[in-house]
Structure formats: C-alpha cells, structure tokens
PATIDO-763856 format. One line per field, with one value per residue (C-alpha): z, y, x; residue number from 1; residue in three letters. Coordinates in Angstrom, 2 decimals, padded with zeros to 5 digits. Each point is the difference from the previous one (the first is absolute). Layout:
REM PATIDO-763856
z	[Z	...]
y	[Y	...]
x	[X	...]
rovex	[NUM	...]
palo	[ALA	...]
REM end
This chain:
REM PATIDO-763856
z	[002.45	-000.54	-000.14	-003.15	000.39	-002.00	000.20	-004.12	000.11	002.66	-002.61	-003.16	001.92	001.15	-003.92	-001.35	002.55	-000.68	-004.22	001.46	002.01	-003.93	-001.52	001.93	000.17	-003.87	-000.24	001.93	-000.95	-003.05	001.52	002.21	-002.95	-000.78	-002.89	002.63	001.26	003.15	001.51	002.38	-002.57	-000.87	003.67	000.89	-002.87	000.82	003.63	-000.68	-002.72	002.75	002.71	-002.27	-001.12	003.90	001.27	-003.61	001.77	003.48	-001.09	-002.29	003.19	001.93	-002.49	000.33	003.57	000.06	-002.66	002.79	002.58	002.23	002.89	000.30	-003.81	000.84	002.37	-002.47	-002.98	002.84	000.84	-003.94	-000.59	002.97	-001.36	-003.70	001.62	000.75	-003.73	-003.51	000.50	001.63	-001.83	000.42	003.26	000.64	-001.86	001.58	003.49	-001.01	-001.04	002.62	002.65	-001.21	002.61	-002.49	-001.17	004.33	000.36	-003.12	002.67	003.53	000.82	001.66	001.98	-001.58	003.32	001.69	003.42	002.33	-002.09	-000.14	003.06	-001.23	-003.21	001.94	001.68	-003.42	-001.97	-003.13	-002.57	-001.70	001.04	002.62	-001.38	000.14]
y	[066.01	003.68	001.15	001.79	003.34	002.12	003.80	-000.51	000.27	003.35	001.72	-000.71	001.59	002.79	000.38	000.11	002.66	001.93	000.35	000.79	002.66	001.06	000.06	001.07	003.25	000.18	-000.35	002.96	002.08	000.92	000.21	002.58	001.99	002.93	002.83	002.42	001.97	001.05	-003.36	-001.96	-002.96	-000.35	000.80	-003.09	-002.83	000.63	-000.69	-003.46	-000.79	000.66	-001.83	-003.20	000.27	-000.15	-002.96	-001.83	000.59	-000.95	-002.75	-001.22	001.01	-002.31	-003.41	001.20	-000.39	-003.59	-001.98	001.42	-001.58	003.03	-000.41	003.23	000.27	-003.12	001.91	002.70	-002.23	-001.76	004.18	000.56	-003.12	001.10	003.03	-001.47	-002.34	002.28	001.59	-000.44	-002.09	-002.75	-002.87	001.41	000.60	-003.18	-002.25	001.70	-000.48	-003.28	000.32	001.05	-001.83	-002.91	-002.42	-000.22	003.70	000.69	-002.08	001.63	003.34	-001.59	-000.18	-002.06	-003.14	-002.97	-001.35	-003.27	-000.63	000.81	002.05	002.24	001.23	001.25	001.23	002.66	001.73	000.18	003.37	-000.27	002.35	-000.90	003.93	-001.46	-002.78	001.02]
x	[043.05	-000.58	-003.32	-001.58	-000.72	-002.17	001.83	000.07	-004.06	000.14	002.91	-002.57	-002.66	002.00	001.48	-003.75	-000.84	003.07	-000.76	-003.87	001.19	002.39	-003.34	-002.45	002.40	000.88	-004.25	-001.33	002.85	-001.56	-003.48	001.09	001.01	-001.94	-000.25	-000.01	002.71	-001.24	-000.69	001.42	000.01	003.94	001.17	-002.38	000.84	003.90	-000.68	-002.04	002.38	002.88	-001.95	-000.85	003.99	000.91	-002.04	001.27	003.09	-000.38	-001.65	003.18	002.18	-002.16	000.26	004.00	000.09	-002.12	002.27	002.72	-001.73	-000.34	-002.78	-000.98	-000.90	-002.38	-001.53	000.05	-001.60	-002.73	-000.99	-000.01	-002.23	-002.27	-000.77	-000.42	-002.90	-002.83	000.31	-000.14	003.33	-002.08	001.66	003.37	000.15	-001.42	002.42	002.68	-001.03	-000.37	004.03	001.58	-001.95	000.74	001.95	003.15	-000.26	-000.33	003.22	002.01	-000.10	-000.07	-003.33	-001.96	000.92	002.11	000.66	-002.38	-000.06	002.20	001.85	-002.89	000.76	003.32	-001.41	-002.16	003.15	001.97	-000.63	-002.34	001.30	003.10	001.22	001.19	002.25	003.40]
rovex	[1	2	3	4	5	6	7	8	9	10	11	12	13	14	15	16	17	18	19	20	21	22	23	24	25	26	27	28	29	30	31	32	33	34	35	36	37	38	39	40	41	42	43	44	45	46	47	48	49	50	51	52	53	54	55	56	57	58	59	60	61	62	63	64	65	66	67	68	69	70	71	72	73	74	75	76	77	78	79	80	81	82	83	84	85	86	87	88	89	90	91	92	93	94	95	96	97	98	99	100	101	102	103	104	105	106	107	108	109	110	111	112	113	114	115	116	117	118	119	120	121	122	123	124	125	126	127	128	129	130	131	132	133	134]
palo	[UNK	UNK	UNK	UNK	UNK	UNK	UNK	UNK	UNK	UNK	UNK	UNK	UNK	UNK	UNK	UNK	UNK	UNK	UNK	UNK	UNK	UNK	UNK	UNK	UNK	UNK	UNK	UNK	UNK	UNK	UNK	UNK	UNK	UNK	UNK	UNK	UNK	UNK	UNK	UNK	UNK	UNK	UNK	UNK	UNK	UNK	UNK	UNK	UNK	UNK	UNK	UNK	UNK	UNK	UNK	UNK	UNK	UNK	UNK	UNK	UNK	UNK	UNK	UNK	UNK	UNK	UNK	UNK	UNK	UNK	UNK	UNK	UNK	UNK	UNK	UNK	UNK	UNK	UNK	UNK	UNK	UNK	UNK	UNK	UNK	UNK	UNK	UNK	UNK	UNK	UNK	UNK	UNK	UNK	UNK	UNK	UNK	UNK	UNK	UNK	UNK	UNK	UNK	UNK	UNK	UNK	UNK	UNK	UNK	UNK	UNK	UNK	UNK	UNK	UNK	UNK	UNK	UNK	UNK	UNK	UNK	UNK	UNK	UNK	UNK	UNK	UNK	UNK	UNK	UNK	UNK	UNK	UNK	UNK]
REM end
C-alpha cells in the first residue's frame, strides 16, 4: 500500500506565500508614492513592486516543479521553507516543512530509506535523487 504523502499541504503554503508576496508589493507601491518630483519615490515602488512580482513567480515555478515530482525543486521548496521559518512566515514555513518531510511526501521524490535489513546495505550505494534514474 502506498503511503500518503502530504506535498498538497507544502503547495498551499507555498500558494499563500506567493499572493503575500502579490500583495505585499501592490501595498507599498502606493506608499512609496510621493508628490514630489525630485524623489527617489517612483524609481523605488517599481523596484519592490518588480521584486514582490518575481518571488510570486519563482514561487509558482517552484509548486510547478513539485506536482512534477522533481527532487531538486524539493530541495528547492525545503530551502524556501527554511528561510520562511525565522520570519513573519512562521506558520508557513512550518507547515511546509512539515509537507515535504513527511515519510510518503520523502518517498514521492526518492528520499530517504524504504529498504529493512539487509537491503539497507544496498540502499546506501544506490543514488538518492531521481536525476539519476534513467
């Protein structure tokens, strides 16, 4: 029987974050905003509103890559989630650590050991990453 995995939970979290990311950028862009034509104001909000529009991005790029089952876009989304944990994305990050560590969501991209006993032996000399399947 296959195990459950929980990939589903890490794509919601990385979905929220992305439309934060949408309005957090659409936000300061008017706060930036001056009356005055001398100031760096308008240079500035196009750059955050730029910035926020690229990580909204990535992020999407990201969720693409883990319904494709692609390992190094796990390693990608377990860096993303890393970072999201020591800031105001607490609860995000969080959760979707909690996704893709998860035994089944580790077996959906290779990971981790499904072998027991003497087969674990064996397991250690095969590669880990499915970039190596053929």
């Amino acid at each position: 029987m296959a195990k459950q995995h929980k990939i589903g939970l890490a794509t919601i979290c990385l979905h929220i974050s992305a439309a934060l990311y949408i309005i957090v950028g659409l936000v300061l862009f008017p706060l930036f905003l001056s009356d005055d034509e001398t100031s760096l104001g308008f240079p500035f909000a196009v750059v955050m509103l730029l910035l926020c529009l690229a990580l909204a991005s990535g992020i999407e790029f990201v969720i693409y890559g883990l319904r494709r089952r692609k390992f190094w876009v796990w390693v990608a989304g377990i860096c993303i989630f890393g970072l999201y944990v020591p800031s105001l994305f607490l609860p995000l990050g969080a959760l979707g650590l909690w996704g893709l560590l998860d035994s089944g969501s580790r077996a959906e991209f290779g990971v981790g050991n499904s072998h027991r006993g003497a087969e674990q032996s064996d397991a250690r000399k095969s590669p880990v990453g499915r970039e190596f399947e053929s």
